[in-house]
C-alpha positions as CSV (number, residue, x, y, z in Angstrom):
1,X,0.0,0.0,0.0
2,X,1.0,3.2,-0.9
3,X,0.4,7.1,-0.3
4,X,0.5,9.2,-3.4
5,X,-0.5,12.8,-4.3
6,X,1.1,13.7,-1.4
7,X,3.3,17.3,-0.9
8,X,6.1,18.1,1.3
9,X,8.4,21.2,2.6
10,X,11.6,20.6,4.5
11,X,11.7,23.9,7.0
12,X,15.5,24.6,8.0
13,X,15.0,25.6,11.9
14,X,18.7,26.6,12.1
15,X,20.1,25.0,15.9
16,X,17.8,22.7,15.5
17,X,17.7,21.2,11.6
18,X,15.8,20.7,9.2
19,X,12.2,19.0,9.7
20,X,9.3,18.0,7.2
21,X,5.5,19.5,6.7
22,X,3.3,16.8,4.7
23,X,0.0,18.1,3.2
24,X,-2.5,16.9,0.7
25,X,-1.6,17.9,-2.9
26,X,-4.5,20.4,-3.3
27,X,-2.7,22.6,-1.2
28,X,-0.1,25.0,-3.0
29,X,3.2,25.0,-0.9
30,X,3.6,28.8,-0.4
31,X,0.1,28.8,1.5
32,X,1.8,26.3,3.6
33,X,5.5,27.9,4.1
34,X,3.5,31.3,5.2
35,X,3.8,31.5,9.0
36,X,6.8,29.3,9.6
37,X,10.0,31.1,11.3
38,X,12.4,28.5,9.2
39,X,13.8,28.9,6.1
40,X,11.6,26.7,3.5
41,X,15.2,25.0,1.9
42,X,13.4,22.0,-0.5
43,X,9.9,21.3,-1.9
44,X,8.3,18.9,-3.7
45,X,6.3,15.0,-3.8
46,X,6.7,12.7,-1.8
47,X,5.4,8.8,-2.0
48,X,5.9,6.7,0.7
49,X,5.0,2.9,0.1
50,X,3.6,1.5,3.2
51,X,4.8,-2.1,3.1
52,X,8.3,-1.9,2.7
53,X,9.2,1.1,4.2
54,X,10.8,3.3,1.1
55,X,10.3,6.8,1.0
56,X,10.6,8.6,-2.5
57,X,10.9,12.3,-3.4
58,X,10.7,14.3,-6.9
59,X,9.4,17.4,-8.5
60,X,9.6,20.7,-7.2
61,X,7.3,23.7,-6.0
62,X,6.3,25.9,-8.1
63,X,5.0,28.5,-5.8
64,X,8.1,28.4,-3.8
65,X,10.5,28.0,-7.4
66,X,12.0,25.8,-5.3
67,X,13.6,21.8,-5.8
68,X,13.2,18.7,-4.1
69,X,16.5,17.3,-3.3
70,X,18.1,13.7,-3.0
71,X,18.3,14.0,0.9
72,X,14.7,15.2,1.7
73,X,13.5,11.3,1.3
74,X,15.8,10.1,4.3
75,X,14.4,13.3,6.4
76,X,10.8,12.6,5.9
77,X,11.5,8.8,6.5
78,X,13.3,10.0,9.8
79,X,10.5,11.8,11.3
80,X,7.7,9.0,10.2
81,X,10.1,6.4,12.2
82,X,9.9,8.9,15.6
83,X,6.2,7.3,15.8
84,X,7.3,3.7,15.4
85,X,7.3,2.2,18.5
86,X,10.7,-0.2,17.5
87,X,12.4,2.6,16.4
């Protein structure tokens, strides 16, 4: 099982890194980057296939003119492990 038409930002909170916001693709990513103190540093798609576990980014935001990257894919799989309870 898999999630699709998903969105992402990774917000850069300085001291503290870098942490993702997932939202429902109907949402533009500028309407969510508004109102966070971070620096928005990647945007794009993400999939994330329940079963096995792999995380996949691509694309980009067009609101924000700005790319996903490689790296956002292990940071987004990060924060979805915090909730396991074997992690």
């Amino acid at each position: 099982m898999m999630f699709n038409n998903t969105k992402y930002i990774i917000v850069d909170y300085g001291f503290t890194g870098e942490f993702p916001i997932l939202f429902p693709y109907m949402i533009n990513h500028s309407d969510v980057s508004n109102g966070y103190v971070g620096e928005v540093v990647s945007a794009g798609f993400v999939q994330v296939d329940l079963e096995t576990g792999v995380v996949s980014v691509f694309g980009k935001s067009d609101s924000l003119k700005i790319e996903s990257r490689p790296e956002d894919a292990e940071i987004i799989k990060r924060e979805l492990n915090k909730w396991k309870t074997d992690y």
